[in-house]
BAMI-793264 format. One record per atom (N, C-alpha, C, O): residue in one letter; atom name; z, x, y. Coordinates in Angstrom, 2 decimals, padded with zeros to 5 digits, always signed. Layout:
BEGIN
{A, CA, {Z, X, Y}}
...
This chain:
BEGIN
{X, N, {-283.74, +096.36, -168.19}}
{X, CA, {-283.93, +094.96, -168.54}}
{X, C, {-282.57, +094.32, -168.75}}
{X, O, {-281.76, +094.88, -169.49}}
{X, N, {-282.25, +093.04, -168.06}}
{X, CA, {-281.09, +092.79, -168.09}}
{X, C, {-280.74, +091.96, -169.43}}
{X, O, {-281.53, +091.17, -169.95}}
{X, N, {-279.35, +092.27, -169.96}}
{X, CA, {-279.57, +091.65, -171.52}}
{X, C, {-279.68, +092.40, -172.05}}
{X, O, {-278.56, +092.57, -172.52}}
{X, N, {-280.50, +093.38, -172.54}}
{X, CA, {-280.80, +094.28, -173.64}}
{X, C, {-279.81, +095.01, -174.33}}
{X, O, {-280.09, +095.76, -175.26}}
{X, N, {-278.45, +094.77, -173.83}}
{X, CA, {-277.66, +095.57, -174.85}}
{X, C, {-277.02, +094.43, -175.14}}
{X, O, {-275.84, +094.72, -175.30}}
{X, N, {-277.22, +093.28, -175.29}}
{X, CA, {-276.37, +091.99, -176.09}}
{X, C, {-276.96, +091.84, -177.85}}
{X, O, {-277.95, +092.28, -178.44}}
{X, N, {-275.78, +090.98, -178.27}}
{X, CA, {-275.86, +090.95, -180.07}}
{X, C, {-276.84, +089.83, -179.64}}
{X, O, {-276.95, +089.22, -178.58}}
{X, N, {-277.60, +089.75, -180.98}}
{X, CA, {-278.47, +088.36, -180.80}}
{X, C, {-277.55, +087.17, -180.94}}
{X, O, {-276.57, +086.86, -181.61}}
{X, N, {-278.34, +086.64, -179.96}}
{X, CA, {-276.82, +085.07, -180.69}}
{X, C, {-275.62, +084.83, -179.25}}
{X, O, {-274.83, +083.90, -179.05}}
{X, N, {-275.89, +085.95, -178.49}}
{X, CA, {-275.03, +086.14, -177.62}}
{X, C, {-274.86, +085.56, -176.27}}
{X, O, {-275.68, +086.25, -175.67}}
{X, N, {-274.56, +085.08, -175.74}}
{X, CA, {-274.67, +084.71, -174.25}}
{X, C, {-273.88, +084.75, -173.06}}
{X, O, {-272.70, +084.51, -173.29}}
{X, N, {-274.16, +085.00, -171.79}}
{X, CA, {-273.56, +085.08, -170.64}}
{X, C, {-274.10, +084.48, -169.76}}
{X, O, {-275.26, +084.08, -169.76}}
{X, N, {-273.26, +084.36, -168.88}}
{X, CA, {-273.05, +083.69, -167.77}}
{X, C, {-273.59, +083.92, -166.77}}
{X, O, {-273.23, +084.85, -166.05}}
{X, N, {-274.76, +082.99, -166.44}}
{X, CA, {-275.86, +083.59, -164.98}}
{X, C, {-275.17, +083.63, -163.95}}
{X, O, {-274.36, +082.84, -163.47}}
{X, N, {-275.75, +085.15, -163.45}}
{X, CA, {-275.13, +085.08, -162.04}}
{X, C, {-274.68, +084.58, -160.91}}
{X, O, {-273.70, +084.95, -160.27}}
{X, N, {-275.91, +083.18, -160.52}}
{X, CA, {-276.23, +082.41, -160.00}}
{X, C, {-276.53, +080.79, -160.85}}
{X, O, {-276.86, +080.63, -162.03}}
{X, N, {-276.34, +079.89, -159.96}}
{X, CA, {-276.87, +078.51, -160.46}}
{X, C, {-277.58, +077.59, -159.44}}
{X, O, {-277.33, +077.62, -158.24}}
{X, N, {-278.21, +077.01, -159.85}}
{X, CA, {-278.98, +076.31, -158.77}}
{X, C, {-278.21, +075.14, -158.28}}
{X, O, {-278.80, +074.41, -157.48}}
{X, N, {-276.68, +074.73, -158.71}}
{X, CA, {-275.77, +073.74, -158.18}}
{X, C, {-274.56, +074.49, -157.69}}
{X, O, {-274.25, +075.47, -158.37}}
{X, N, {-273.89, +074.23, -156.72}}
{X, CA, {-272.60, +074.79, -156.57}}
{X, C, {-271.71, +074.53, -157.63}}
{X, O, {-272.09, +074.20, -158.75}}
{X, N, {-270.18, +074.71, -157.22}}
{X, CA, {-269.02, +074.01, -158.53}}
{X, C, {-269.11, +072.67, -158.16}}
{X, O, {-269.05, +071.78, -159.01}}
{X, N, {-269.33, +072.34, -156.45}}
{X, CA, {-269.07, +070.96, -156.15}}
{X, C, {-270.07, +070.49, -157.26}}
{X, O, {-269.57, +069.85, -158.19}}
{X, N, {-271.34, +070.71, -157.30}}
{X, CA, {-272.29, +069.99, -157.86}}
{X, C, {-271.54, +069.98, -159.74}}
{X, O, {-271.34, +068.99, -160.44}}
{X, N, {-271.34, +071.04, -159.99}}
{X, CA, {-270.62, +070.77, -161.24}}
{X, C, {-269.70, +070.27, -161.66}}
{X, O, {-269.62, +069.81, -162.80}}
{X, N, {-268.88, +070.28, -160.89}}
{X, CA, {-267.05, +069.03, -160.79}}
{X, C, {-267.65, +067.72, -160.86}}
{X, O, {-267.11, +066.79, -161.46}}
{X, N, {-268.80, +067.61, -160.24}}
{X, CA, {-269.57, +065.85, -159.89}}
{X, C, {-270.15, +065.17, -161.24}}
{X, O, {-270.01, +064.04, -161.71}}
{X, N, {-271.08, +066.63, -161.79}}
{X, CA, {-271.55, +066.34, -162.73}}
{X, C, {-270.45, +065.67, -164.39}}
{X, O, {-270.45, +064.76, -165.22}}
{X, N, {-269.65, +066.96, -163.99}}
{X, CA, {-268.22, +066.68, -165.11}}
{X, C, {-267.63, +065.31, -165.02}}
{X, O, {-267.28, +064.65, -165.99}}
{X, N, {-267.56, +064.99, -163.92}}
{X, CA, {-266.52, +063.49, -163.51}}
{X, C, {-267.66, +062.21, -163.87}}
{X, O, {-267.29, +061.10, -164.25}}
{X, N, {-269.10, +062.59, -163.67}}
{X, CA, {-269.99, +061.40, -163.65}}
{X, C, {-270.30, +061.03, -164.92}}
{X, O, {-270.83, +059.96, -165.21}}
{X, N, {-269.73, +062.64, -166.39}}
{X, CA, {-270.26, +062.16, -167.49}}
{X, C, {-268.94, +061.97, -167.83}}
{X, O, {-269.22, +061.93, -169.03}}
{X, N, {-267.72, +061.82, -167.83}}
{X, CA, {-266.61, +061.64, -168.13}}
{X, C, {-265.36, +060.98, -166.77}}
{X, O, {-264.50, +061.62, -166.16}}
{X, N, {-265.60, +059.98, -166.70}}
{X, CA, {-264.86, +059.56, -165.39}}
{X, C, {-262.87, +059.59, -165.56}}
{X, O, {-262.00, +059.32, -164.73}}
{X, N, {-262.79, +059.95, -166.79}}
{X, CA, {-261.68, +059.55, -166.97}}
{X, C, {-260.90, +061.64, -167.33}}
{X, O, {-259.82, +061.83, -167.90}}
{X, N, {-261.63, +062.56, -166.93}}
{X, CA, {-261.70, +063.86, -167.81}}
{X, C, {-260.55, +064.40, -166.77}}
{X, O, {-260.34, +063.88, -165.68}}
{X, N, {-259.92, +065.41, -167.23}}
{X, CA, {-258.79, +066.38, -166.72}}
{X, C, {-259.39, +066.87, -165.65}}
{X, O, {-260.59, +066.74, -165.43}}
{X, N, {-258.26, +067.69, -164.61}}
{X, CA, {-258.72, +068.73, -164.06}}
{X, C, {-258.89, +070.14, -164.80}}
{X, O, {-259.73, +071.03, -164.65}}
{X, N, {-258.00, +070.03, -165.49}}
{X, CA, {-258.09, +071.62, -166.45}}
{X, C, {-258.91, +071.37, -167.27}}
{X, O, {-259.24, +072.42, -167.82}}
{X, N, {-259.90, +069.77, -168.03}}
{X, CA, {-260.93, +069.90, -168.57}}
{X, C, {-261.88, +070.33, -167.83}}
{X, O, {-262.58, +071.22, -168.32}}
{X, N, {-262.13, +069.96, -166.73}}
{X, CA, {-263.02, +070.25, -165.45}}
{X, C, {-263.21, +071.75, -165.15}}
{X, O, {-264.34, +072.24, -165.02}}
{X, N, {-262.45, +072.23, -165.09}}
{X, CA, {-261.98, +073.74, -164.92}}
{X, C, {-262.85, +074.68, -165.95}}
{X, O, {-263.67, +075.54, -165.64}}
{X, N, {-262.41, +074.26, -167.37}}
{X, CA, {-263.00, +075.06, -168.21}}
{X, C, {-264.06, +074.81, -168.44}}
{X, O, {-264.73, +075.69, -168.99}}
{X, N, {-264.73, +073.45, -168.10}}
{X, CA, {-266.32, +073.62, -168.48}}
{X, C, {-266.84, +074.12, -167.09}}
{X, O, {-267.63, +075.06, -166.99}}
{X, N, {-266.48, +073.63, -166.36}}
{X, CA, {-267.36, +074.96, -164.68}}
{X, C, {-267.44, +076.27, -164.67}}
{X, O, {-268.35, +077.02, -164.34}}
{X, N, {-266.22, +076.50, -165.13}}
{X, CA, {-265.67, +078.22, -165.38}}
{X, C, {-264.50, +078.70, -164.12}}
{X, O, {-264.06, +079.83, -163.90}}
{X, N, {-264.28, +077.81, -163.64}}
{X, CA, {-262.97, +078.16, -161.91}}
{X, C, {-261.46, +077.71, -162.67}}
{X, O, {-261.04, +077.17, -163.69}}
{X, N, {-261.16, +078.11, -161.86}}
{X, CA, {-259.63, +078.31, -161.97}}
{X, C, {-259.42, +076.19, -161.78}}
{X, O, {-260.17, +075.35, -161.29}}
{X, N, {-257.86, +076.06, -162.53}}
{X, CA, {-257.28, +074.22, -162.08}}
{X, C, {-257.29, +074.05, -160.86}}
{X, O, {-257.87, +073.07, -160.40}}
{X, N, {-256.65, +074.95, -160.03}}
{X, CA, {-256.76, +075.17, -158.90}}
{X, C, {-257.87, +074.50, -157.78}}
{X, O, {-257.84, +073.58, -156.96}}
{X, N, {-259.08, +075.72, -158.35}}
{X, CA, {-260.10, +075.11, -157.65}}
{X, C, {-261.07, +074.02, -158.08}}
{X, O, {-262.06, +073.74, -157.41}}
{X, N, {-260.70, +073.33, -159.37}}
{X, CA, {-260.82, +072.11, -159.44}}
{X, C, {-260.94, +071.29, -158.57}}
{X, O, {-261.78, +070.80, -157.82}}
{X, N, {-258.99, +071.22, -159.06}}
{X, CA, {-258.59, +070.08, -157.90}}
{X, C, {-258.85, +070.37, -156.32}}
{X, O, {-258.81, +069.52, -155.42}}
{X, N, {-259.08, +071.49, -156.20}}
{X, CA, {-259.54, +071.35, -154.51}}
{X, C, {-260.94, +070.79, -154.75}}
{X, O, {-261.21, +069.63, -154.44}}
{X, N, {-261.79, +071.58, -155.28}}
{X, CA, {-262.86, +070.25, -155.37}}
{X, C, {-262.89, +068.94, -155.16}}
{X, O, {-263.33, +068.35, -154.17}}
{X, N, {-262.28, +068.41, -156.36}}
{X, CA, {-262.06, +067.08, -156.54}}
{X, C, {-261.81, +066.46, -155.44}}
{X, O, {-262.43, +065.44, -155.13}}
{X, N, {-260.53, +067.20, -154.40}}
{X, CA, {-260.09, +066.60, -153.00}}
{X, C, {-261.14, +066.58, -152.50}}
{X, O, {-261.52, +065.42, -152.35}}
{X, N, {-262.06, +067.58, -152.04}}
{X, CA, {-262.96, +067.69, -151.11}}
{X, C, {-264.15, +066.35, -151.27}}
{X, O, {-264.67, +065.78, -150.31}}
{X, N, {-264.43, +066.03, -152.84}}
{X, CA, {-265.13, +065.18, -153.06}}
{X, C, {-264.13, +063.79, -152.75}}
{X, O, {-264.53, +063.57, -151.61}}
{X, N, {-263.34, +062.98, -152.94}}
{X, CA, {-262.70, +062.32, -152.18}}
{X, C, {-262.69, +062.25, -151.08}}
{X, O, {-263.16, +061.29, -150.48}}
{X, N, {-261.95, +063.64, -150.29}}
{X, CA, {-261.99, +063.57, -148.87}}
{X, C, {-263.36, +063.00, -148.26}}
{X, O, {-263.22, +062.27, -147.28}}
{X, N, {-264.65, +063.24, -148.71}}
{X, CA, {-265.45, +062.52, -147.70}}
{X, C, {-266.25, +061.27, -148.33}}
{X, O, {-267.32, +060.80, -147.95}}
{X, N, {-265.41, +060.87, -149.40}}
{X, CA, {-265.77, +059.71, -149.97}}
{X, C, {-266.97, +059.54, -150.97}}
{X, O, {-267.43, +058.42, -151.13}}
{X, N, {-267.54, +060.74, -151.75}}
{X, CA, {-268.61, +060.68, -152.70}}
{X, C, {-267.61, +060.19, -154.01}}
{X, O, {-268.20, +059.75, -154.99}}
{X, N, {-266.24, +060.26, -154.06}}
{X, CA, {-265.59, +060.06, -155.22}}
{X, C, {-264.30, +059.22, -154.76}}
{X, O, {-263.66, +059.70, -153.83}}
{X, N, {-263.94, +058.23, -155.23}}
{X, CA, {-262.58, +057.44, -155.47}}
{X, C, {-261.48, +057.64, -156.72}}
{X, O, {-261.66, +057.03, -157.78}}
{X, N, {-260.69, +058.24, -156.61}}
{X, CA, {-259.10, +058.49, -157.48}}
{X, C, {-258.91, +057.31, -157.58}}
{X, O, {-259.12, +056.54, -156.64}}
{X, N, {-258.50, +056.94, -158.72}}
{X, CA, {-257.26, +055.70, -158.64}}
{X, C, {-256.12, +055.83, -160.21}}
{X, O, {-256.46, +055.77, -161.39}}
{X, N, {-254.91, +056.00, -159.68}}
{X, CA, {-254.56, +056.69, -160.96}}
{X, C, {-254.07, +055.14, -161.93}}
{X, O, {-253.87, +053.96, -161.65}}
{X, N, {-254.04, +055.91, -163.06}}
{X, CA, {-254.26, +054.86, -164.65}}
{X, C, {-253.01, +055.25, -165.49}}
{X, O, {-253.14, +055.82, -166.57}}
{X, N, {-251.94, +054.97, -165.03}}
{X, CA, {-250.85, +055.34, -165.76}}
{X, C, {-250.25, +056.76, -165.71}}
{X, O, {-249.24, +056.86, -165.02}}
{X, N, {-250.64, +057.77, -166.26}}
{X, CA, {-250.45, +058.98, -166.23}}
{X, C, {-251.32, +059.87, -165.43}}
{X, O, {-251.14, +060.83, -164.69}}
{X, N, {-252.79, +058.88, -166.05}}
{X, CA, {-254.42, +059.89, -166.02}}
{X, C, {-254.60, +059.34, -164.62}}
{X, O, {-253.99, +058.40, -164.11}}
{X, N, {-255.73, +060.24, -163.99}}
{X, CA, {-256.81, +059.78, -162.66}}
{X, C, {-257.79, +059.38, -163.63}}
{X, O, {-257.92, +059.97, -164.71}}
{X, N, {-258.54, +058.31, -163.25}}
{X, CA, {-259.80, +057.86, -163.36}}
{X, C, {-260.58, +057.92, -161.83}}
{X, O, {-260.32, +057.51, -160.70}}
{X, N, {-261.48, +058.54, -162.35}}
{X, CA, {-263.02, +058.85, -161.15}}
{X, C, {-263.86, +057.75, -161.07}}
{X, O, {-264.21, +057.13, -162.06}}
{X, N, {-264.26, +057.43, -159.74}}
{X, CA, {-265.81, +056.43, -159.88}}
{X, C, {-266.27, +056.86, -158.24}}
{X, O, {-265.67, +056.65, -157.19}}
{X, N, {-267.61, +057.57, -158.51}}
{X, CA, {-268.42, +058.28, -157.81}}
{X, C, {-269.45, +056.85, -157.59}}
{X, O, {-269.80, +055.88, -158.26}}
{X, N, {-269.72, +057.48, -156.01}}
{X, CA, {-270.34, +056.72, -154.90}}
{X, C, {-271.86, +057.30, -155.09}}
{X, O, {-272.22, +058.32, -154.50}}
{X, N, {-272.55, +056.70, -155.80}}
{X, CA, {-273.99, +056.88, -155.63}}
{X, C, {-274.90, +056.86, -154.67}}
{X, O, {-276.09, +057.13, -154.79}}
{X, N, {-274.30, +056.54, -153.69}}
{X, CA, {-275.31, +056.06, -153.07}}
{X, C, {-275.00, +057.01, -151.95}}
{X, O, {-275.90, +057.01, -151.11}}
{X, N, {-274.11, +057.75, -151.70}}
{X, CA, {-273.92, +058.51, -150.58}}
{X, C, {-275.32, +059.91, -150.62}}
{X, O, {-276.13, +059.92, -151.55}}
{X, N, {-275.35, +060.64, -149.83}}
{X, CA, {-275.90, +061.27, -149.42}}
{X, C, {-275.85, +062.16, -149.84}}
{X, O, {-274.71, +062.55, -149.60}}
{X, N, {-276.54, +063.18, -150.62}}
{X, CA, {-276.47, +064.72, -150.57}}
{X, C, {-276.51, +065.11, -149.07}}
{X, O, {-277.27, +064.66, -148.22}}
{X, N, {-275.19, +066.35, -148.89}}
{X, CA, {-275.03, +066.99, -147.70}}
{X, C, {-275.94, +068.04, -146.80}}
{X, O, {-276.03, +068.17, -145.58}}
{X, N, {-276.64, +068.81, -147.98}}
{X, CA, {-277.51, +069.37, -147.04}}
{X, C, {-278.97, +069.08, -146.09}}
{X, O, {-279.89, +068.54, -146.71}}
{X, N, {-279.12, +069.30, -145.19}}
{X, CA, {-280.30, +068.54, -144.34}}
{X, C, {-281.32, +068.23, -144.86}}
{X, O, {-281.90, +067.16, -144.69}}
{X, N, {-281.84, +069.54, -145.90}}
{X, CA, {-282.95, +069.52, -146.71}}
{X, C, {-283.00, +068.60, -147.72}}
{X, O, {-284.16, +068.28, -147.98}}
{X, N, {-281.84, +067.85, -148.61}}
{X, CA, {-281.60, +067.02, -149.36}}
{X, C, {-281.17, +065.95, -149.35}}
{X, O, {-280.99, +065.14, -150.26}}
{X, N, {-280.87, +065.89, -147.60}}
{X, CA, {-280.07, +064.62, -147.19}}
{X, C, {-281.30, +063.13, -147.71}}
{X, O, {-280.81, +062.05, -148.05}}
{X, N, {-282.68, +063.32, -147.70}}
{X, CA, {-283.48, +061.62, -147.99}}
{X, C, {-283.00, +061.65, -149.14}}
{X, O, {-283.57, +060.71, -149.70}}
{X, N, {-281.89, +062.41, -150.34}}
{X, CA, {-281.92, +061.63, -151.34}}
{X, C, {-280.36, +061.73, -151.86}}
{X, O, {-279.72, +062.62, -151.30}}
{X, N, {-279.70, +061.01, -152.77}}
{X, CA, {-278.18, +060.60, -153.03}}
{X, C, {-277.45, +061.01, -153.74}}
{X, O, {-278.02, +062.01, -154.17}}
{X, N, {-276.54, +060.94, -154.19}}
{X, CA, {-275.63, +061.34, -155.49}}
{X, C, {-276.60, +060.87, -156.40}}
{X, O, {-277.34, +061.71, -156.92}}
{X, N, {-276.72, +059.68, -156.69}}
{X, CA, {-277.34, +058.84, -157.80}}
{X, C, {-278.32, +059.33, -158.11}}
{X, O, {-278.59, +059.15, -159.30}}
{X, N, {-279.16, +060.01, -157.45}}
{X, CA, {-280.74, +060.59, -157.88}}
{X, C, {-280.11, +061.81, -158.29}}
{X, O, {-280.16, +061.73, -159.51}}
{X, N, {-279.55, +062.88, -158.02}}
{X, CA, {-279.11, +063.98, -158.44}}
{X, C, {-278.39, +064.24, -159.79}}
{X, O, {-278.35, +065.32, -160.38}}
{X, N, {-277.69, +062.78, -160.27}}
{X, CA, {-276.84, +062.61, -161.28}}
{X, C, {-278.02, +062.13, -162.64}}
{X, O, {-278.02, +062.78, -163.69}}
{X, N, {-278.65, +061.33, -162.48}}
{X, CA, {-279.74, +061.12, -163.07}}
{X, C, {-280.34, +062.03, -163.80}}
{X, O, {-280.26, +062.27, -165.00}}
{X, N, {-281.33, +062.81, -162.41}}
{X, CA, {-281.88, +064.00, -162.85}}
{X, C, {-281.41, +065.21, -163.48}}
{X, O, {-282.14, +065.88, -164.21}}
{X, N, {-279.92, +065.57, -163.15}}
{X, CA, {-279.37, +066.61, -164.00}}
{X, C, {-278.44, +066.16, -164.92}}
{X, O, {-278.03, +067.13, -165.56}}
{X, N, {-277.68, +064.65, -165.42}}
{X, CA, {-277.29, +064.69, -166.36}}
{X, C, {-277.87, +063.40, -166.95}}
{X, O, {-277.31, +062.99, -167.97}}
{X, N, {-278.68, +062.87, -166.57}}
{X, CA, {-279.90, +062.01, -167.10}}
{X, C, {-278.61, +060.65, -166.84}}
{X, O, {-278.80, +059.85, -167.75}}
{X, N, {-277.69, +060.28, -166.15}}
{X, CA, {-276.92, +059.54, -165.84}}
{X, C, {-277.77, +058.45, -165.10}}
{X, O, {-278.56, +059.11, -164.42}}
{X, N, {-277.93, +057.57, -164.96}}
{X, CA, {-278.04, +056.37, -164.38}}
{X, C, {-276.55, +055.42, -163.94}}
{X, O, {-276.36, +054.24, -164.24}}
{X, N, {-275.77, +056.17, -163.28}}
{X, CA, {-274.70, +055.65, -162.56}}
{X, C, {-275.10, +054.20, -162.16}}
{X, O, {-276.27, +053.83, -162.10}}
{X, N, {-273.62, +053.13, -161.81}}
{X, CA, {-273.77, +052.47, -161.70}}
{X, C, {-273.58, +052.10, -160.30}}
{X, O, {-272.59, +052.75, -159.99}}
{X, N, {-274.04, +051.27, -159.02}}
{X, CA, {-274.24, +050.59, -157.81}}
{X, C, {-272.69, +050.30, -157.48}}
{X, O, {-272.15, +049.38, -158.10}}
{X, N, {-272.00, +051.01, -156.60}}
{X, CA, {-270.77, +050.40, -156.21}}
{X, C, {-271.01, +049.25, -155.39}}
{X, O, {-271.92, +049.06, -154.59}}
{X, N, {-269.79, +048.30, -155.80}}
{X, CA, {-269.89, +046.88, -155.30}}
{X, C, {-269.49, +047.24, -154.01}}
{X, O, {-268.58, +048.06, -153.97}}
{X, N, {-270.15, +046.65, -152.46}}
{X, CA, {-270.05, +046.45, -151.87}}
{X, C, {-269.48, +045.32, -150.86}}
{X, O, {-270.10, +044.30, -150.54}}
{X, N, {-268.34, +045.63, -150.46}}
{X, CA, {-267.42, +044.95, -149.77}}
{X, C, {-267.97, +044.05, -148.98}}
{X, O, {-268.03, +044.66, -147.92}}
{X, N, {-268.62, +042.51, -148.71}}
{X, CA, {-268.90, +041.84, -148.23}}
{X, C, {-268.14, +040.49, -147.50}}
{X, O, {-267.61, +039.65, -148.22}}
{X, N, {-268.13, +040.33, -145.67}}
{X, CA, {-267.57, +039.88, -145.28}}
{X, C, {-267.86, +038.49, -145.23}}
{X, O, {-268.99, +038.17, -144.87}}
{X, N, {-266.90, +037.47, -145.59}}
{X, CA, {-267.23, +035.92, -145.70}}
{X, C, {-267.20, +035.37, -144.72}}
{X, O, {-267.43, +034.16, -144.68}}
């Protein structure tokens, strides 16, 4: 039985999760837009490292916008984009953020031509 030799009170770290890190870097930035990479780091459990490659990767295809604030990055995530996999693609960042950190993100303004 797995567990059975732990103190009560004790806990570890599931093997598995039903989100990747991407999904957890997203989650971190959507409840804290303004948070470290090395804060990021230690609540996922990955190295700064693979943070910030995260972070790029979420930029790179545009679910997230950098814009730096003096010293700090500040985050503001694109709701409305797409979850990537085929099976999840009918639904968005915004529904995913909701449902797992009860976030109701806000509608990025959309660039409209005069």
């Amino acid at each position: 039985m797995a567990g059975a030799n732990r103190e009560p009170g004790e806990t570890t770290r599931p093997t598995w999760t039903f989100l990747t890190n991407h999904g957890h870097v997203l989650v971190c930035i959507a409840t804290d837009p303004g948070v470290r990479g090395r804060d990021i780091a230690a609540r996922v459990g990955i190295t700064e490292r693979a943070a910030q490659a995260i972070i790029a990767d979420l930029v790179g295809e545009g679910y997230v916008t950098r814009t730096r604030i003096g010293r700090r990055n500040h985050y503001e995530i694109d709701p409305d984009r797409p979850l990537r996999h085929p099976v999840e693609q009918p639904h968005n960042i915004g529904e995913l953020l909701q449902l797992v950190a009860g976030l109701d993100t806000p509608r990025r303004r959309r660039a409209t031509a005069s």
